[in-house]
C-alpha angles and dihedrals in degrees: 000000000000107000140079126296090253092056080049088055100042096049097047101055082177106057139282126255109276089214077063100041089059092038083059091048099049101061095038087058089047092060092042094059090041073054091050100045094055092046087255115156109197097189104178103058105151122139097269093064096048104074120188114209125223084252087066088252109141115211137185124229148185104036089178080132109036109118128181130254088214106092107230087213102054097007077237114137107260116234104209128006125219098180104114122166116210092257097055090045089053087059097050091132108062091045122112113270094235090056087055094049097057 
């Protein structure tokens, strides 16, 4: 089963387990909120960046966009963020509303 959930996907046409599914979820939500808890903004979560091992572990990968919350200049938590590479530009669409309107 090693691979990403898009390889899942993309291997089971008819469907995956739910019981999988939440298991997956689970675990995405749990480093989201480790993420969180540090001020840490992943910004390109798709399911070919959240891989499951054969051991059942789900972990997150490519953090080329993650940015911190902490600003580097005062150590204050930033309210919006502008720094946008070309890639991520280039995803606006699939970002969170409330990301497009800063």
């Amino acid at each position: 089963m090693a691979g990403s959930c898009a390889d899942l996907l993309n291997s089971n046409p008819f469907g995956v387990c739910e019981r999988l599914i939440a298991h997956i979820m689970w675990q995405t939500l749990q480093a989201i909120r480790y993420l969180q808890d540090k001020h840490i903004l992943h910004r390109g979560i798709a399911s070919k960046n959240i891989y499951v091992c054969d051991d059942g572990r789900v972990l997150l990968d490519d953090f080329s966009h993650c940015i911190s919350m902490i600003s580097p200049f005062d150590g204050k938590l930033r309210k919006q963020i502008f720094d946008y590479t070309d890639k991520l530009k280039n995803q606006l669409l699939y970002l969170a509303p409330e990301i497009i309107y800063q």
